[in-house]
NUKOL-376140 format. One record per residue: chain; residue number from 1; x, y, z of N, C-alpha, C in turn. Coordinates in steps of 0.001 Angstrom, whole numbers. Layout:
% NUKOL-376140
ATOM,A,NUM,X,Y,Z,X,Y,Z,X,Y,Z $
...
***
This chain:
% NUKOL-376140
ATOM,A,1,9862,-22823,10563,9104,-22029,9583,10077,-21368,8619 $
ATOM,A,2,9825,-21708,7104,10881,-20972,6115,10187,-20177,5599 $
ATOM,A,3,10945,-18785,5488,10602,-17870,4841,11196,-17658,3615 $
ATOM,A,4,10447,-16810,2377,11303,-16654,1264,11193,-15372,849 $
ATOM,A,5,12434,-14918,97,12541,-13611,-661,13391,-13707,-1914 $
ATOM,A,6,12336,-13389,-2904,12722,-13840,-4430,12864,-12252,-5082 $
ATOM,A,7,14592,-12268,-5874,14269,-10304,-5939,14863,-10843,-7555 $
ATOM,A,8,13882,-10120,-8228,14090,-9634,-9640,14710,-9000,-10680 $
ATOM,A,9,16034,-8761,-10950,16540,-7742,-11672,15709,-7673,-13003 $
ATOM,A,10,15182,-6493,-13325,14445,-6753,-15064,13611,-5619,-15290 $
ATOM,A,11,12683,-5555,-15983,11929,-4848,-16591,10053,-5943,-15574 $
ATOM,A,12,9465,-5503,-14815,8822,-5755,-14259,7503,-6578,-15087 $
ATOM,A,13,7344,-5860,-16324,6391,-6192,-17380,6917,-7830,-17588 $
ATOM,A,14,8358,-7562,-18015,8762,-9126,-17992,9211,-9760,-17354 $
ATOM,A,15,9250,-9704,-16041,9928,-10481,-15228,8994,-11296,-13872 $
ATOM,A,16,7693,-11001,-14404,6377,-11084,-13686,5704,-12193,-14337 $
ATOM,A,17,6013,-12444,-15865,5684,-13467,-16385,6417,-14497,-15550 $
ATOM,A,18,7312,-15330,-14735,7762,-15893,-14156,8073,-15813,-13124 $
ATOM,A,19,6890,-15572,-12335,5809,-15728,-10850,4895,-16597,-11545 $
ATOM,A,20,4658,-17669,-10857,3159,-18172,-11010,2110,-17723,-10710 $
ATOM,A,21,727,-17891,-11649,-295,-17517,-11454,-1406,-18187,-9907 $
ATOM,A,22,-1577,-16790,-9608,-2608,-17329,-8474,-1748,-17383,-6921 $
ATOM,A,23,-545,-16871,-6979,861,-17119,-5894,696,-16173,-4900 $
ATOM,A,24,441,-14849,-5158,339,-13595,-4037,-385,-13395,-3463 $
ATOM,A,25,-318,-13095,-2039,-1901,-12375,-1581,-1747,-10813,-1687 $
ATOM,A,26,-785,-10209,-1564,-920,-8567,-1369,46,-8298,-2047 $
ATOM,A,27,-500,-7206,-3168,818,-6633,-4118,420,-5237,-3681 $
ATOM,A,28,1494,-4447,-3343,1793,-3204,-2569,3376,-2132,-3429 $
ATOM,A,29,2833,-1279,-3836,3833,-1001,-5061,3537,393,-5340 $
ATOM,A,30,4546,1319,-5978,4373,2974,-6464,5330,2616,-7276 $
ATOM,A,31,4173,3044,-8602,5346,3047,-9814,5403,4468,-9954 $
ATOM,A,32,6858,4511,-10963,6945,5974,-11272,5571,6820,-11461 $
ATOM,A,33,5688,7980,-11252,4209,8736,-11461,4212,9287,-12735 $
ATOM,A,34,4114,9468,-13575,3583,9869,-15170,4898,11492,-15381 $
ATOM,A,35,5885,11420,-15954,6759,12588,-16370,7454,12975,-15126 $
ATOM,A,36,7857,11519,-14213,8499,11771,-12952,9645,10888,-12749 $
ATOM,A,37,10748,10933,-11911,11515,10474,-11443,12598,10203,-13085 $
ATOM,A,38,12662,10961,-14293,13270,10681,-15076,14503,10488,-15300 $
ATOM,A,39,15359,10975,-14297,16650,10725,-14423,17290,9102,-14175 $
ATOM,A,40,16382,9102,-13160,16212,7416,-12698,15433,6168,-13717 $
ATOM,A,41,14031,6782,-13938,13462,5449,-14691,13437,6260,-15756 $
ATOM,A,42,13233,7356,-16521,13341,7814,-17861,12487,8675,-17515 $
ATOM,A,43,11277,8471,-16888,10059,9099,-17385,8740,8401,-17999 $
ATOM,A,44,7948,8339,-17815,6534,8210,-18785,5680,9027,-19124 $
ATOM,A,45,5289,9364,-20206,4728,10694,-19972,3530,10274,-20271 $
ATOM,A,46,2730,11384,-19768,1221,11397,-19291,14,11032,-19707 $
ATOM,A,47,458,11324,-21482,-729,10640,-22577,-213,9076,-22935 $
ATOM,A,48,811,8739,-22124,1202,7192,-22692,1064,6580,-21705 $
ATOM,A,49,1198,7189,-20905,1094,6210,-18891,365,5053,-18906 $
ATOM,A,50,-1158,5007,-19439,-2255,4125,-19078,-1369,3094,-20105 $
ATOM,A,51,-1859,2874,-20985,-916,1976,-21887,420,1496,-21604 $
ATOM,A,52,1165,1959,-20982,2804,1306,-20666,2271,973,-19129 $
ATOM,A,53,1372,1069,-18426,977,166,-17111,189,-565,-17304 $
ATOM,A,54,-794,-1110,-18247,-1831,-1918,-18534,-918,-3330,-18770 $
ATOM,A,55,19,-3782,-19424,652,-4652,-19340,716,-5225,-17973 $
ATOM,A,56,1241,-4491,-17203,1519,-4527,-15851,667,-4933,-15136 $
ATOM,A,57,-399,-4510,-14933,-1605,-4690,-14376,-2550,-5900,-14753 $
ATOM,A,58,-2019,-6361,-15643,-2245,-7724,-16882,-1627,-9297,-16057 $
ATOM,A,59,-337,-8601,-15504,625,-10185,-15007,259,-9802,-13741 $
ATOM,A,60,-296,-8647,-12795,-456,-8620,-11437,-1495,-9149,-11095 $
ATOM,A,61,-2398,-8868,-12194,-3751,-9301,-12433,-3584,-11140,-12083 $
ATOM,A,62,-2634,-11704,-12890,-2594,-12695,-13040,-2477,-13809,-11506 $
ATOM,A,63,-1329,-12934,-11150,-574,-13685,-10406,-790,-13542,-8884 $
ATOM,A,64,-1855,-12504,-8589,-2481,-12435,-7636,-3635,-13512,-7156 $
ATOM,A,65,-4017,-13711,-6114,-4620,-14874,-5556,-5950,-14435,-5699 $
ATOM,A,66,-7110,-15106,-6018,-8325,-14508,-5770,-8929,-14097,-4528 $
ATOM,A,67,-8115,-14083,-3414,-8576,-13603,-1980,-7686,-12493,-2092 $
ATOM,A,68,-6101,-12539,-3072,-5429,-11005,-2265,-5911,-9821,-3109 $
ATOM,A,69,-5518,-9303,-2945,-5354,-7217,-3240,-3822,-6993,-3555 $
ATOM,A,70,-4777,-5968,-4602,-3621,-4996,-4956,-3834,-3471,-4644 $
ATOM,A,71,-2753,-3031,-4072,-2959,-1266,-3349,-1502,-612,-4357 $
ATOM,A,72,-2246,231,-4515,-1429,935,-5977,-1525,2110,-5302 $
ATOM,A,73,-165,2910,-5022,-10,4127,-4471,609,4805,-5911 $
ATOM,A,74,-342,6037,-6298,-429,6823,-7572,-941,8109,-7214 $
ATOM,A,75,-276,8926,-8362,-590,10729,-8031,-1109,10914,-9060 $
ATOM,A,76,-2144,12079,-9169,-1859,13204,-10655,-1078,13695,-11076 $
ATOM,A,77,-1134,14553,-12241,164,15945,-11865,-773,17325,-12716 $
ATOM,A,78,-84,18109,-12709,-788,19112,-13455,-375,19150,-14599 $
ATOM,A,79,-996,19554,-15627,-737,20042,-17061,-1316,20670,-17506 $
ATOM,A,80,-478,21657,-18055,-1259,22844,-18584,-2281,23620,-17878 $
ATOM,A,81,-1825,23762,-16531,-2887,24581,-15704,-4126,23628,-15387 $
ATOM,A,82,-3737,22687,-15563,-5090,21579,-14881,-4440,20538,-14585 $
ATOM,A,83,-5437,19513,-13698,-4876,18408,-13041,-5045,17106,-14233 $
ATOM,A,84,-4660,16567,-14523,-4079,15310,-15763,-5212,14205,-15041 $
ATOM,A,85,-6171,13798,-15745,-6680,12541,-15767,-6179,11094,-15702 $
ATOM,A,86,-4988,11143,-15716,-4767,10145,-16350,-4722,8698,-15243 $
ATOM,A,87,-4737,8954,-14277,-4846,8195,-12928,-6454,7808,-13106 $
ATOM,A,88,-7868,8509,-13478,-8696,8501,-13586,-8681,7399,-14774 $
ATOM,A,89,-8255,7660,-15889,-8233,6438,-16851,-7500,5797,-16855 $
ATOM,A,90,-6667,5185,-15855,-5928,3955,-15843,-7111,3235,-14951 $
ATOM,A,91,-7797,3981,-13804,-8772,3512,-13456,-9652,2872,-14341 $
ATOM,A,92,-10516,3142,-15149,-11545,3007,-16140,-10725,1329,-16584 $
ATOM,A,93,-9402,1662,-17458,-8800,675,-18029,-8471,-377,-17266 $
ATOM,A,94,-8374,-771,-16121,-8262,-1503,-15141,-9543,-2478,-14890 $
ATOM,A,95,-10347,-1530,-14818,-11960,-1921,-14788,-12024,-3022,-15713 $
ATOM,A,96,-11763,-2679,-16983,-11895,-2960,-18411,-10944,-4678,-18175 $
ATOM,A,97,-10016,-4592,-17269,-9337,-5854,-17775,-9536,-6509,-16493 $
ATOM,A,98,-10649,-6504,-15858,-11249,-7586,-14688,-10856,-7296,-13180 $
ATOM,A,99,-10385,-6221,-13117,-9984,-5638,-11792,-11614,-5102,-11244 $
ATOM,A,100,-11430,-5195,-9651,-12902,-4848,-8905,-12231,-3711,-8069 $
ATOM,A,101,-12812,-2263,-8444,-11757,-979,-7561,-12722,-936,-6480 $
ATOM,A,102,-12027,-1381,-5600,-12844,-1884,-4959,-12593,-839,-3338 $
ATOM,A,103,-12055,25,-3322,-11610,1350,-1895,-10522,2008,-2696 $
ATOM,A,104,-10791,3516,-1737,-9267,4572,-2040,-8983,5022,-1063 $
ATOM,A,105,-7989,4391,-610,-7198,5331,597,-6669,6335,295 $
ATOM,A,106,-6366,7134,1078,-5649,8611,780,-4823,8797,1959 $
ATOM,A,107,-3604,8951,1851,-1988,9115,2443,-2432,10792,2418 $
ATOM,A,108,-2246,10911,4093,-2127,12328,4355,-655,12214,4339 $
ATOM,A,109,59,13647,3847,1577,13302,4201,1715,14683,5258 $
ATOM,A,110,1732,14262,5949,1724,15381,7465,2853,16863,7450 $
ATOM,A,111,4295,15566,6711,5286,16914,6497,5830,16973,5185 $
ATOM,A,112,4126,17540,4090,4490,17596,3040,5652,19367,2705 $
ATOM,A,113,6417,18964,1843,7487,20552,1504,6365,21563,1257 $
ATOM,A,114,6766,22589,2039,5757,23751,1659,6424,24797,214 $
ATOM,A,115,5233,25594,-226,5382,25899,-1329,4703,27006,-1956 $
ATOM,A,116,4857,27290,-3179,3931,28866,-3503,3487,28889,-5140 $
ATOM,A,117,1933,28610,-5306,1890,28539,-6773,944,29650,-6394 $
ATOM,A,118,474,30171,-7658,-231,31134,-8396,-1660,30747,-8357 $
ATOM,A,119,-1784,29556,-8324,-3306,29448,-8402,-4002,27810,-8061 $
ATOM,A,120,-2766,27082,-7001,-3382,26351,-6068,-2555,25808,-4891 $
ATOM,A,121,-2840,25427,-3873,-1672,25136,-2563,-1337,23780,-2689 $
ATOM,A,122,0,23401,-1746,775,22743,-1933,-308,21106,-1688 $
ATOM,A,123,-98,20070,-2298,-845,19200,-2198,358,18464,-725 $
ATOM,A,124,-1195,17924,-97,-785,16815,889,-1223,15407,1400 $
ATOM,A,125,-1605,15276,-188,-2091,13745,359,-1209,12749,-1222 $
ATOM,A,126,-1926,11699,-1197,-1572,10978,-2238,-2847,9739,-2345 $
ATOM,A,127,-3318,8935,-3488,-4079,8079,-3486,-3073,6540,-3388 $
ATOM,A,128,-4034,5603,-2289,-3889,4321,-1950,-5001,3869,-3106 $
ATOM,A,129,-5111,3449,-4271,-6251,2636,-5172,-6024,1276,-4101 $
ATOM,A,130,-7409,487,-3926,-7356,-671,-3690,-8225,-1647,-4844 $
ATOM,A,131,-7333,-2634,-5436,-7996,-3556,-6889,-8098,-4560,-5716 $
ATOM,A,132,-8880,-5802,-6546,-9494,-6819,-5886,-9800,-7954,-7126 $
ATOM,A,133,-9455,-8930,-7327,-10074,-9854,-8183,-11665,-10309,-8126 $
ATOM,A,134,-11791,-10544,-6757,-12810,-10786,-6038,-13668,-10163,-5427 $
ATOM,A,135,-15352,-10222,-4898,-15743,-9120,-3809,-15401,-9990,-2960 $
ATOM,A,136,-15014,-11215,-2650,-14568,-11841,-1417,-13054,-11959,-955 $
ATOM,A,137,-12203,-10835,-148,-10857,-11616,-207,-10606,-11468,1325 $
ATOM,A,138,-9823,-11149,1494,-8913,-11747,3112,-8618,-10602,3673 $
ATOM,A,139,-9061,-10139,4435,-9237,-8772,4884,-9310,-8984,6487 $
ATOM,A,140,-8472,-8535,7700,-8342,-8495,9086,-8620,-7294,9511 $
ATOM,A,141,-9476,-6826,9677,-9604,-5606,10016,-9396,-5378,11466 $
ATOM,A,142,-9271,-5857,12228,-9064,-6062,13577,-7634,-5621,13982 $
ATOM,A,143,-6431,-6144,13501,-5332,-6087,13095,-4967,-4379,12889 $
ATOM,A,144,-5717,-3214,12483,-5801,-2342,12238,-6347,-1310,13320 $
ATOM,A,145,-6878,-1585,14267,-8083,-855,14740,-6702,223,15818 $
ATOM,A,146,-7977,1314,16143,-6971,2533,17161,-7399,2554,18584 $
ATOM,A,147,-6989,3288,18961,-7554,3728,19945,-8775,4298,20064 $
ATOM,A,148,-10003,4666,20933,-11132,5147,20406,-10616,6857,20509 $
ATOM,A,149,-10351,7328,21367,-9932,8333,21717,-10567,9228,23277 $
ATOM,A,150,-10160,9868,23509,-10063,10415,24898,-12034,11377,24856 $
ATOM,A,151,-12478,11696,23656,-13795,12043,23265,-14879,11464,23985 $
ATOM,A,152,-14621,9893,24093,-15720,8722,24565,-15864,9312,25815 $
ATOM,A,153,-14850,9702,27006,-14751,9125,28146,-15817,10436,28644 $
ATOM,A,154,-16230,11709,28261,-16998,12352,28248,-18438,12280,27694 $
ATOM,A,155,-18394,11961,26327,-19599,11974,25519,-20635,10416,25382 $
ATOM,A,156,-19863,9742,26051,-20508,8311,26268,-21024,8213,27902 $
ATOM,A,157,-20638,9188,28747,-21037,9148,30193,-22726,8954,29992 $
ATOM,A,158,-23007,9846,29623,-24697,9778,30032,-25187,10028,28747 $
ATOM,A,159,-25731,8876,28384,-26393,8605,27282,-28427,8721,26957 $
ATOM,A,160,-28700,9855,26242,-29465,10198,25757,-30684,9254,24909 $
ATOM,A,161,-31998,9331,25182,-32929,8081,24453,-32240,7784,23209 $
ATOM,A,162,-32225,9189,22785,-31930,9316,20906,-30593,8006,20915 $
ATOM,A,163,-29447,8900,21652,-28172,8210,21517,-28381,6029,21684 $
ATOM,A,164,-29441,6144,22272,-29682,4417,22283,-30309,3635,21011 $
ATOM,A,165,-30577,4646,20211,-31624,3747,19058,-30963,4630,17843 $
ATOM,A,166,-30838,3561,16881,-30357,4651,15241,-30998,6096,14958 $
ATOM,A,167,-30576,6379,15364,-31172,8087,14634,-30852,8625,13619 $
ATOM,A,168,-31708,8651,12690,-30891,8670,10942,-30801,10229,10719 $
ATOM,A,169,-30021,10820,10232,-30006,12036,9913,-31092,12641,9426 $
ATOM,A,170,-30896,14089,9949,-32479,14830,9542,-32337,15473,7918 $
ATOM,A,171,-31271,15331,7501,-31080,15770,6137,-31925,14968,5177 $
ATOM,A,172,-32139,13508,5279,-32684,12955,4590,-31368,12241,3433 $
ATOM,A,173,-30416,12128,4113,-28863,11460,3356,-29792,9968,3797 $
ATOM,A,174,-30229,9217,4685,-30166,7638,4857,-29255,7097,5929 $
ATOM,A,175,-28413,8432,6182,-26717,8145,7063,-27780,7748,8728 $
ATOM,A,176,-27121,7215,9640,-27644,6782,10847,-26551,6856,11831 $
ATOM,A,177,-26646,6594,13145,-25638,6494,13792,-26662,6091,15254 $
ATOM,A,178,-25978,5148,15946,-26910,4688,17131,-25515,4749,18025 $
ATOM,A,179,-25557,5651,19208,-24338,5861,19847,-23951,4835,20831 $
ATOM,A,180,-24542,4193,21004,-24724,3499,22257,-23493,2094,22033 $
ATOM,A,181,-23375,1905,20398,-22533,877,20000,-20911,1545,20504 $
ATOM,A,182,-21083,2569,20664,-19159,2776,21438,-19090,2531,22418 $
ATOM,A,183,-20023,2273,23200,-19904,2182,24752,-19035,818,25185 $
ATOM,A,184,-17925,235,26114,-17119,-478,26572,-16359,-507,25791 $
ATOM,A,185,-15942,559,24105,-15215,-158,23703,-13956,619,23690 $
ATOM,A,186,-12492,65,23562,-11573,605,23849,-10696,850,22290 $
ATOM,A,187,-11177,277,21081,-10150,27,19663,-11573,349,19152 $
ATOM,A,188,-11088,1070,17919,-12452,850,16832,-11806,886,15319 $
ATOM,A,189,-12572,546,14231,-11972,427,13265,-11353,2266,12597 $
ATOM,A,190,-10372,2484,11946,-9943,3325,11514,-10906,4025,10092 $
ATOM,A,191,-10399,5412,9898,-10894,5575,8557,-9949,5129,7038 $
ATOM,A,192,-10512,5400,6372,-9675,5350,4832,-8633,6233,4680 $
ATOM,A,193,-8762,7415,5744,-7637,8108,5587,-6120,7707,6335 $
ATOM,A,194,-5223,7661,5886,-3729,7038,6674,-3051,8640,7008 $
ATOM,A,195,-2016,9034,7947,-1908,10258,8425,-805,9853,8815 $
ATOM,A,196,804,9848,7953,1802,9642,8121,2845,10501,7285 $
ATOM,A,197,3727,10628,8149,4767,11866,7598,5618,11071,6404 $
ATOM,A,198,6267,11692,5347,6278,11617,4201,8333,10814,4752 $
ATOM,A,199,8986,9852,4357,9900,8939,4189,11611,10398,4397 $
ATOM,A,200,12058,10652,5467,13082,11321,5390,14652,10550,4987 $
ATOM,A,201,14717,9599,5479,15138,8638,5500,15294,7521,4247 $
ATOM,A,202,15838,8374,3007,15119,7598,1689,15922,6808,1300 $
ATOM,A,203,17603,6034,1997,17991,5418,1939,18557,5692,248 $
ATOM,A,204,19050,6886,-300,19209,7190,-1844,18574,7219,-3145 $
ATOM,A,205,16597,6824,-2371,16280,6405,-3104,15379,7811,-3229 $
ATOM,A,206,15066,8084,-3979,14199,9665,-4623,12781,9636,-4118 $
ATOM,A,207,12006,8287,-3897,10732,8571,-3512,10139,7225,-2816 $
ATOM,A,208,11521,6969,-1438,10412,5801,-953,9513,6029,-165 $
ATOM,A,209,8545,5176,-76,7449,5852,1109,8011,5722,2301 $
ATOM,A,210,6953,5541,3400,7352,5423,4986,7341,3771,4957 $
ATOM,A,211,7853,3049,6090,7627,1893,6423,6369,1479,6632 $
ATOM,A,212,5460,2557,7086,4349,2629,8038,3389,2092,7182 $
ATOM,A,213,3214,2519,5570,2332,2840,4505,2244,1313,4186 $
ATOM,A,214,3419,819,3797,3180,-1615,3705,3345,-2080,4831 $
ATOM,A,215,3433,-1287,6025,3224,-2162,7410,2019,-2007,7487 $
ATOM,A,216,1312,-1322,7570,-547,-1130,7520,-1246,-1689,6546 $
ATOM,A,217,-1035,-1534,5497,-1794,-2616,4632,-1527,-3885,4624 $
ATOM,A,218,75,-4313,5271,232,-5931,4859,-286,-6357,6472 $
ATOM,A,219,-617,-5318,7376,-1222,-6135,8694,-2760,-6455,8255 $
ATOM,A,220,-3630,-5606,7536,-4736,-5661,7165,-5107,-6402,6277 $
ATOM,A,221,-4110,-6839,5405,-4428,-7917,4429,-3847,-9011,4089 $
ATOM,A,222,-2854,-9361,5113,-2370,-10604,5427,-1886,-11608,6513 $
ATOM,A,223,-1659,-12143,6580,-1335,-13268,7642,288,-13384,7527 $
ATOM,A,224,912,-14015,8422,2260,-14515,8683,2055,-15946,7922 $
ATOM,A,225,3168,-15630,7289,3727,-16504,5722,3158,-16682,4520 $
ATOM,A,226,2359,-15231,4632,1278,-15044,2926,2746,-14372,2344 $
ATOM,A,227,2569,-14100,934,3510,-13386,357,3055,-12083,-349 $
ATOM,A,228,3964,-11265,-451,3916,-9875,-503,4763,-9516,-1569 $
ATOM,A,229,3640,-8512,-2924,4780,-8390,-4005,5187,-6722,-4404 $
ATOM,A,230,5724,-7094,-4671,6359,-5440,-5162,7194,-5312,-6424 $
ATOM,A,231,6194,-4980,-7348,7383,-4805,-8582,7755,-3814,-9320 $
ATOM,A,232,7904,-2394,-8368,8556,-1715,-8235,9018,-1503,-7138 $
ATOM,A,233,10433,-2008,-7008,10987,-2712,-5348,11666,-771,-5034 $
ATOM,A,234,12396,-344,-5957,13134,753,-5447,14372,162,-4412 $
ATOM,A,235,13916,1229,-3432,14921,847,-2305,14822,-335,-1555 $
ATOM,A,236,13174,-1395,-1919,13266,-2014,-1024,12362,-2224,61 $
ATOM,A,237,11408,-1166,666,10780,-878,2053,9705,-2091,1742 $
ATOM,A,238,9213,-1959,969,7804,-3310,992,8812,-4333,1198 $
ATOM,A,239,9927,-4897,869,10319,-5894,1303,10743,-6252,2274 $
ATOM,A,240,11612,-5219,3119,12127,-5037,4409,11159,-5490,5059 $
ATOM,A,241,10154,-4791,5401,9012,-4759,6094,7713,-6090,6023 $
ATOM,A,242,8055,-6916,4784,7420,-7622,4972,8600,-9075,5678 $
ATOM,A,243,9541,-9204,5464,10361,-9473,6069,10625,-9232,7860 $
ATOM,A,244,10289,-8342,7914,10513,-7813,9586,8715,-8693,10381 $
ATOM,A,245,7872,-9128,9064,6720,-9034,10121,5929,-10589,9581 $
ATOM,A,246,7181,-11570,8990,7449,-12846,8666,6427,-13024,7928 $
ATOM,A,247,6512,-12395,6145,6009,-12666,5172,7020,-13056,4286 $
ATOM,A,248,6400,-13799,3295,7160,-14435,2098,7136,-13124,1616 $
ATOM,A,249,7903,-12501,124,8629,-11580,-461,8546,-11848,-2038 $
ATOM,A,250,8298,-10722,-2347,9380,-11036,-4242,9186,-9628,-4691 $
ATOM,A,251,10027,-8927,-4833,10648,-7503,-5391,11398,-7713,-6818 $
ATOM,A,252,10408,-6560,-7354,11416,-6680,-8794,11611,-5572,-9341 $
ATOM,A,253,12950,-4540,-9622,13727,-3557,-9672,14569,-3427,-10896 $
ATOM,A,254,14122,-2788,-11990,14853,-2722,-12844,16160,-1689,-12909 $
ATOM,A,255,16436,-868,-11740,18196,-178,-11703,18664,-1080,-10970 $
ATOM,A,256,19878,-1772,-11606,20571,-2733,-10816,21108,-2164,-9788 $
ATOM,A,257,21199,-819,-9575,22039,-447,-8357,21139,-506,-6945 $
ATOM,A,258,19637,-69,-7167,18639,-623,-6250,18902,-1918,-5859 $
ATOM,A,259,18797,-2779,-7357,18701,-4090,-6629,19662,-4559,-6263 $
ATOM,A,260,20921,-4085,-6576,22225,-4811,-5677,22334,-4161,-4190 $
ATOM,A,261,21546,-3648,-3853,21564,-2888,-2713,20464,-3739,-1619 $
ATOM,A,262,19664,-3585,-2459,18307,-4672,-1374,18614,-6404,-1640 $
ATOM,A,263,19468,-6519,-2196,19927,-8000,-2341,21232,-8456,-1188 $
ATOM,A,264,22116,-6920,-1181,22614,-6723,103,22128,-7275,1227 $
ATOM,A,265,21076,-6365,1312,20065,-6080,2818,19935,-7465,2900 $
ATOM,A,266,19236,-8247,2358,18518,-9298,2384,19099,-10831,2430 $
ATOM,A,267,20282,-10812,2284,21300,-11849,2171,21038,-12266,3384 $
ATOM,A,268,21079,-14199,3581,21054,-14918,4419,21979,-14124,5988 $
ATOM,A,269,23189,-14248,5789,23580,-13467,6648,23321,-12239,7648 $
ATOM,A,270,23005,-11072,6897,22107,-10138,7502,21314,-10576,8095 $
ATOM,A,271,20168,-11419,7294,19276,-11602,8257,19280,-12430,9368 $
ATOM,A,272,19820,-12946,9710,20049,-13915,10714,20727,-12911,11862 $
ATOM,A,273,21427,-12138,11953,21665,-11111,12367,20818,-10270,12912 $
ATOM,A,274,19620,-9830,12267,18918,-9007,12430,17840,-9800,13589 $
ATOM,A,275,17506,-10883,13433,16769,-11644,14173,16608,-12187,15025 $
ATOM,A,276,17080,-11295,15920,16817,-11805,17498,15988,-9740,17914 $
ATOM,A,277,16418,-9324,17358,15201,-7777,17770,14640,-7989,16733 $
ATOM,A,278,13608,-8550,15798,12621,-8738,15160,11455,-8276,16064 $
ATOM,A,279,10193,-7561,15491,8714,-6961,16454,8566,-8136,16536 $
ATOM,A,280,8213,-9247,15179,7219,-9777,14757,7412,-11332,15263 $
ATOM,A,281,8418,-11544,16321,8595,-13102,16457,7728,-14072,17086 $
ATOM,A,282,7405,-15192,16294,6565,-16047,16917,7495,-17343,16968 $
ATOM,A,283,8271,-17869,15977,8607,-19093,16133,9922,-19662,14915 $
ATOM,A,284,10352,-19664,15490,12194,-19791,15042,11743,-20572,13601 $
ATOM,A,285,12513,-19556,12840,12712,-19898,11504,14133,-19739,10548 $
ATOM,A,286,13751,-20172,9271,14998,-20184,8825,14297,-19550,7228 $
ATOM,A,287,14957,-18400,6707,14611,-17173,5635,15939,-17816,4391 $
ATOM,A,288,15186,-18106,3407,15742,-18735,2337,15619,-17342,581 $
ATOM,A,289,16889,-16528,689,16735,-15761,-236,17278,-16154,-1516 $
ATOM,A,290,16508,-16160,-2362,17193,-16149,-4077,17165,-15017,-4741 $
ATOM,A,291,18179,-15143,-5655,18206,-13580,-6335,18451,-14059,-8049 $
ATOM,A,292,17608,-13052,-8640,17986,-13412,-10388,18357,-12587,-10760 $
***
């Protein structure tokens, strides 16, 4: 089984034109956030954001498979004593160019920095957008599921008429719940919310996420030897990780010092190295990296 990892030096807008169309199943990516990380990428600022990512969203659009997804990890920020729309209308504009928004996860960050404003508390989450070409794509939800929790082993003992048949709420919401469906079971599906501590470990890089954040979505939305894109590679972690759990790859990083760094990591050598404590082993392969 060959694996591949194709890494990009460039400007992402252009270096995406040469991916083929229809090639990815899961693009998993945090671009700069709107008047952030400027020392590094410059900056974008807030009334120009939607417009300098619509390009972007144009070749991801493209080159995504009609079964995969795209999960776009994006913030607000404040301005001027209010929270900035502008995440809200990249939404809208997205819409506009054939994207289906189709879920929002929300990243609790467990050990967000504490802090002291005047007139709101420290934020601790972040938005997962999930786009979709399709309402039909490739989705394992199984792959995902938890534990039920230690709750059942009490509240499922002796089960109530009500608890056997849907009992729809007395509010008059439509909501239902028939209890009786938890009973034998030991995994159930998770919520939309993810509940992971925020990347200490940033490898020099100013804002990578956790491993945890593209190990959970690329278990949920792909298979072993789909490919996985990222074109804002940074340090790297979407690639590592899809690498560690035998997915195809392609990262594209416009500070060459990122990318001479994850081109490092990723060199035939290393990996061959690394691959005998791999989680993810099923069946001896050979990982074929190119770099531009």
């Amino acid at each position: 089984m060959e694996l591949k990892t194709d890494l990009y030096l460039g400007d992402c807008r252009e270096e995406l034109k040469k991916i083929p169309g229809s090639s990815v199943d899961l693009i998993v990516t945090s671009p700069p956030y709107a008047d952030q990380r400027q020392s590094t990428y410059g900056g974008v600022k807030v009334d120009e954001y939607v417009e300098w990512f619509l390009p972007v969203s144009k070749e991801l659009l493209r080159v995504l498979k009609p079964t995969g997804t795209f999960i776009l990890n994006i913030k607000e920020k404040v301005v001027g004593g209010e929270r900035s729309t502008y995440v809200m209308e990249l939404i809208l504009e997205m819409r506009k160019q054939g994207w289906l928004w189709t879920e929002e996860f929300i990243w609790h960050k467990k050990n967000c920095f504490p802090g002291k404003w005047s007139n709101r508390f420290r934020d601790a989450w972040e938005r997962l957008l999930q786009f979709n070409k399709e309402k039909k794509f490739n989705m394992y939800q199984d792959a995902v599921k938890v534990p039920i929790g230690d709750w059942a082993k009490d509240r499922l003992k002796n089960l109530s008429k009500t608890d056997k048949i849907r009992d729809n709420a007395k509010n008059g919401s439509g909501f239902g719940k028939n209890v009786s469906n938890w009973v034998g079971k030991e995994t159930v599906y998770p919520t939309n919310v993810i509940h992971l501590a925020t990347e200490c470990n940033n490898k020099n890089h100013s804002a990578a996420f956790p491993r945890e954040l593209p190990e959970w979505f690329i278990k949920l939305f792909t298979r072993e030897n789909d490919t996985v894109l990222d074109p804002f590679m940074g340090s790297g972690t979407t690639i590592e990780v899809a690498n560690r759990m035998r997915r195809n790859s392609i990262g594209i990083e416009i500070v060459s010092g990122y990318y001479e760094e994850v081109k490092q990591q990723f060199s035939p050598t290393e990996y061959y190295l690394m691959e005998p404590i791999a989680e993810y082993e099923t069946a001896d392969h050979k990982r074929r990296c190119a770099v531009r």
